[in-house]
GULUMZA-958955 format. One line per 3 residues: number of its first residue (from 1); their letters; for each residue x, y, z of N, C-alpha, C. Coordinates in steps of 0.2 Angstrom, whole numbers, plus 2048, in hexadecimal, padded with zeros to 3 digits. Example, Ala and Ser with C-alpha at 12.3 -4.5 7.8 and 13.67 -1.06 7.14 Angstrom:
2
1	AS	842/7E4/827/83E/7EA/827/842/7F0/827 | 840/7F5/823/844/7FB/824/840/800/827
***
This chain:
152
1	XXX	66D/8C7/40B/669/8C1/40A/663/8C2/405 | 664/8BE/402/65E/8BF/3FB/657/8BE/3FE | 64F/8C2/3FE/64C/8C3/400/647/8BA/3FD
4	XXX	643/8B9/400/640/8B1/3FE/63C/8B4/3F9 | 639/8AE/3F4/636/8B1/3EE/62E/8AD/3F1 | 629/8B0/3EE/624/8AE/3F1/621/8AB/3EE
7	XXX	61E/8A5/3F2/61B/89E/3EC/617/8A0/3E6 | 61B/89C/3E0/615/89E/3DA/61B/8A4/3D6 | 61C/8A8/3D9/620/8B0/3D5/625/8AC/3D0
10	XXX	629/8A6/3CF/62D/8A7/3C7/629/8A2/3C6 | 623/89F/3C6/620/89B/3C1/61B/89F/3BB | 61B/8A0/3B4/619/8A0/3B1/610/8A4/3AE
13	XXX	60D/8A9/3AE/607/8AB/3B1/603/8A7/3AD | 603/8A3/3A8/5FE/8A1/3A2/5FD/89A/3A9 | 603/897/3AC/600/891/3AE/5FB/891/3B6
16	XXX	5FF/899/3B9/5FC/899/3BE/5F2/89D/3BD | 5F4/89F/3B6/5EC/8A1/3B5/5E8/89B/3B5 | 5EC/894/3AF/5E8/88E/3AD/5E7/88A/3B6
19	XXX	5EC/88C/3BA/5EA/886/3C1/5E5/88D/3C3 | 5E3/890/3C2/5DE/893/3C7/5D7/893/3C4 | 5D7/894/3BD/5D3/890/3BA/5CF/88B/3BB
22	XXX	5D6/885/3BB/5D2/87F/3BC/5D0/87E/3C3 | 5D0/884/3C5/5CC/884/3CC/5C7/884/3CC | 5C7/88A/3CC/5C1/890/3C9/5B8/88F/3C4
25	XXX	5BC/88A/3BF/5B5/889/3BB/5B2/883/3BB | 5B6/87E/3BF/5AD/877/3C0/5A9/87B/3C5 | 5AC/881/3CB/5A6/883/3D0/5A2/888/3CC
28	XXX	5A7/88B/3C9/5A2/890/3C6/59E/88E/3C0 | 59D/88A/3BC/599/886/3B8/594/884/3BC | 595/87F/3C1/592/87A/3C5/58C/883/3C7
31	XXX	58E/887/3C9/588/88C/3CC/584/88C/3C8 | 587/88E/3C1/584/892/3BB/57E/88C/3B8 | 582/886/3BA/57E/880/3B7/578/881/3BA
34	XXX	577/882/3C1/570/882/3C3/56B/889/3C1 | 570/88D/3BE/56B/892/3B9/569/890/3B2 | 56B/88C/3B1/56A/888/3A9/56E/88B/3A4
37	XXX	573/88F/3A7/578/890/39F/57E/88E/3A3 | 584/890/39D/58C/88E/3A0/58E/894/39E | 594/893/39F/59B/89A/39D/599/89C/397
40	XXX	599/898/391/598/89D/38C/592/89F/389 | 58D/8A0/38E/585/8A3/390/588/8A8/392 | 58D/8A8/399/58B/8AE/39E/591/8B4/398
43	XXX	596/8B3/398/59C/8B4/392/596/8BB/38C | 593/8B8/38A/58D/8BA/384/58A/8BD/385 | 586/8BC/38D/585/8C1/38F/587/8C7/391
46	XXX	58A/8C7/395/591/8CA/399/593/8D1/393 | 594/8D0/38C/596/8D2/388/590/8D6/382 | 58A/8D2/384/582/8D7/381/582/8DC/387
49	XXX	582/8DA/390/581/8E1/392/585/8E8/391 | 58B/8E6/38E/590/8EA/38D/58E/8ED/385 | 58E/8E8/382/58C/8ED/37A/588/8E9/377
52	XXX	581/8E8/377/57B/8E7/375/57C/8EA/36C | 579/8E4/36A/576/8E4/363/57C/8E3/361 | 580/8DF/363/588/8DA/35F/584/8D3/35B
55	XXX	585/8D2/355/584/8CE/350/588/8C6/353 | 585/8C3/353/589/8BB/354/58E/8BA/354 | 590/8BD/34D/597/8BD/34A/59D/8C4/34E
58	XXX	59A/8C6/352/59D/8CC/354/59F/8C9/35C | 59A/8C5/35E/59A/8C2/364/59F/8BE/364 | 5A0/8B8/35E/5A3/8B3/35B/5AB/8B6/35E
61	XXX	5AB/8BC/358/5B4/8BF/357/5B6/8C1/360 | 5B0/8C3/363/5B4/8C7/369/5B4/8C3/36F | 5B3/8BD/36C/5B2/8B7/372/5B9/8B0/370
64	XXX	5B9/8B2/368/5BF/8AF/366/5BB/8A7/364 | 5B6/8A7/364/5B3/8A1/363/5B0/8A0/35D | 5AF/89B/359/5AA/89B/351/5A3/89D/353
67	XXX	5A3/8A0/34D/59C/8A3/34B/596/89F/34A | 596/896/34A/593/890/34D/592/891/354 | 596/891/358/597/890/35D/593/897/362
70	XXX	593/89C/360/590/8A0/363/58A/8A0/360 | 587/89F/35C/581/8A0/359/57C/89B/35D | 581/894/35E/57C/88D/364/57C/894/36A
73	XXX	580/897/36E/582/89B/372/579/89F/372 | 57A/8A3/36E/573/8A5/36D/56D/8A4/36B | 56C/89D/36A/568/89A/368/566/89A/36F
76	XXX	569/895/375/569/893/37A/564/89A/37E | 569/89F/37C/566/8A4/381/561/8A5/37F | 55E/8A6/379/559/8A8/377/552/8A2/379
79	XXX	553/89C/379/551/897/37B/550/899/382 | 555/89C/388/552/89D/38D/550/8A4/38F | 54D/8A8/389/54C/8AE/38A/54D/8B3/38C
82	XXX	555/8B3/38B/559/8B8/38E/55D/8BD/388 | 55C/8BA/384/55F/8BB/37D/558/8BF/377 | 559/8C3/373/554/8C4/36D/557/8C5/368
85	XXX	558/8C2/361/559/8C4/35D/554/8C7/356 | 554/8CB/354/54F/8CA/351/551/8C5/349 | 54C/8C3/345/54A/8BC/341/54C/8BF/33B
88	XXX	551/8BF/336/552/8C3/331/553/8BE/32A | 554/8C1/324/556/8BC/320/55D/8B8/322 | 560/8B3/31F/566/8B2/31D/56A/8B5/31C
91	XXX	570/8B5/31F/577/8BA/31D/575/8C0/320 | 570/8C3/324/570/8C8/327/573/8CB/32E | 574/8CF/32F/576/8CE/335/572/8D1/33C
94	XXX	573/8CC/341/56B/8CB/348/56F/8D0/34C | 56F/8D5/34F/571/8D7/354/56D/8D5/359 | 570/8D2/35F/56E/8CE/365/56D/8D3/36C
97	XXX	568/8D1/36F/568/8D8/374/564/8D4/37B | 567/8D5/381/564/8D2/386/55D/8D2/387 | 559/8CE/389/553/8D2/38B/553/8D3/392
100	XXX	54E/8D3/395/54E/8D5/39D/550/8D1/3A1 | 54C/8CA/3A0/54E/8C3/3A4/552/8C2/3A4 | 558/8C5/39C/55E/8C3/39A/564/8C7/3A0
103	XXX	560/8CD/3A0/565/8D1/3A7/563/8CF/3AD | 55E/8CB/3AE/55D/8C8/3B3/561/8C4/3B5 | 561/8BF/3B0/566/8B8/3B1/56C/8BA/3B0
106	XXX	56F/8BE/3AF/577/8C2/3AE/578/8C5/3B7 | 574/8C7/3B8/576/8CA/3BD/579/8C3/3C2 | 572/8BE/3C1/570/8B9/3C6/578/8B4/3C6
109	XXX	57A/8B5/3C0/580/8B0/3BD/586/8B3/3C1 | 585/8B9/3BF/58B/8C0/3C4/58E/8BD/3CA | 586/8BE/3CC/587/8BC/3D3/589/8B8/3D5
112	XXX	588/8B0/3D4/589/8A9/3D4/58F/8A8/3D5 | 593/8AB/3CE/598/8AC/3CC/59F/8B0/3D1 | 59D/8B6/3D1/5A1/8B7/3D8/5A1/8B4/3E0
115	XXX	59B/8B2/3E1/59A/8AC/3E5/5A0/8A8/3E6 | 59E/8A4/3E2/5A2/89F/3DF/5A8/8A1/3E1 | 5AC/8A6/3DC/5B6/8A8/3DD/5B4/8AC/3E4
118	XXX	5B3/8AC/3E8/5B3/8AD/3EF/5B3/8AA/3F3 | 5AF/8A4/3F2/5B1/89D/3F7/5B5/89B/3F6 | 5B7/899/3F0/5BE/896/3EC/5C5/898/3EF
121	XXX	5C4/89F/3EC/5CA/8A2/3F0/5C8/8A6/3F6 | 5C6/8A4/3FB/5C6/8A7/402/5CC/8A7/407 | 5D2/8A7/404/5DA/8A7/407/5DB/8AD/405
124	XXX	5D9/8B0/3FF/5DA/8B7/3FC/5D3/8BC/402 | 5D8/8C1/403/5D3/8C8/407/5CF/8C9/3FF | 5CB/8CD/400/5C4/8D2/3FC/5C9/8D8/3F8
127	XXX	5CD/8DA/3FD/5D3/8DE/3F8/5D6/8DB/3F4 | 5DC/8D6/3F8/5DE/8D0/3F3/5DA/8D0/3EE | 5D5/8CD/3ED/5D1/8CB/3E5/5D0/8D1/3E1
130	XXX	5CD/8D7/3E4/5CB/8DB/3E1/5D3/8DF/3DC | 5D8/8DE/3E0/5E1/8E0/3DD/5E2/8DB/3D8 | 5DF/8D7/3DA/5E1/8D1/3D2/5DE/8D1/3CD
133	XXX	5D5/8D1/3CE/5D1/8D5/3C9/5D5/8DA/3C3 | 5D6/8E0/3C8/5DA/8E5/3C6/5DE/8E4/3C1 | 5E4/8DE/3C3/5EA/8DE/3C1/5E9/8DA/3BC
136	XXX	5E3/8D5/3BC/5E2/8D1/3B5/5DE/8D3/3AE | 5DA/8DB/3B3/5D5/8DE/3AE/5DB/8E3/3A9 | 5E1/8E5/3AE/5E5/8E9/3AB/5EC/8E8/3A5
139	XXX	5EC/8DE/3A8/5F0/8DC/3A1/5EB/8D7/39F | 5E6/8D7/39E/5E3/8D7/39A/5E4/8DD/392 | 5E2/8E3/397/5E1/8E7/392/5E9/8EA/38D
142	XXX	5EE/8E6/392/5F6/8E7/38E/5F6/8E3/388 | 5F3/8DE/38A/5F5/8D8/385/5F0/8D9/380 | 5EB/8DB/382/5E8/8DD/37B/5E8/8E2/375
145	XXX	5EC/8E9/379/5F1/8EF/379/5F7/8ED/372 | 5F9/8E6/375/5FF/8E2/373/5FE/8E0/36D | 5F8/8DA/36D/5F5/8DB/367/5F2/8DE/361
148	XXX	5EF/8E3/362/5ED/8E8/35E/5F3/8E7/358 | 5F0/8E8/353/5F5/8EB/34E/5F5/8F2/34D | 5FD/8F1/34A/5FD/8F9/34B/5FB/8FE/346
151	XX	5FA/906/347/5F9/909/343/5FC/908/33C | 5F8/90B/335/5FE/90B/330/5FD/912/32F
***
């Protein structure tokens, strides 16, 4: 007898990401909202405590978003002091770099943040989540593997 297949297993993974998603992000904004930034504050952040002194346009490319679009990004930050770029001429390039209250609010977003996919998902065990982390931090890194161009 053919063993049952378990709810969700031949559906598609892009849509079962996009339905957990749309779970996921009005809570998880809705927290961030009461820190004064959104997703693509904590994103920018997230990505200065990792490699500090990334230019706009650096931040721009590895976020997949316009070079507009993160510049308001850091404008905002730097508006809440979390952010410093130093003032340069035009066409220059600003490497961006957290400041303190910037790791302050990263951490505090962290938190929130996990918070948040905790409540949400609390049908999933501590191990549960953390296996899936795993398994989305590790195709993740296929799929970017994937895309890379290859050597010539």
């Amino acid at each position: 007898m053919a063993q049952a297949k378990e709810a969700g297993e031949e559906l598609p993974l892009g849509y079962l990401l996009h339905r957990l998603v749309k779970v996921l992000r009005p809570h998880v904004t809705a927290e961030l909202r009461g820190l004064g930034i959104g997703l693509p504050e904590l994103v920018c952040m997230r990505l200065l405590a990792l490699n500090p002194g990334q230019s706009s346009a650096e931040l721009a490319r590895n976020t997949k978003v316009s070079a507009q679009a993160m510049n308001q990004v850091l404008n905002r930050l730097e508006d809440l002091g979390a952010v410093t770029r130093p003032h340069g001429s035009a066409g220059r390039t600003l490497p961006a770099r957290l400041t303190p209250e910037g790791r302050k609010l990263l951490k505090r977003a962290q938190a929130v943040t996990l918070l948040a996919d905790e409540q949400l998902l609390n049908s999933i065990s501590h191990a549960e989540l953390r296996q899936l982390k795993r398994i989305l931090y590790k195709a993740g890194d296929c799929a970017n593997d994937a895309a890379a161009p290859l050597p010539r």
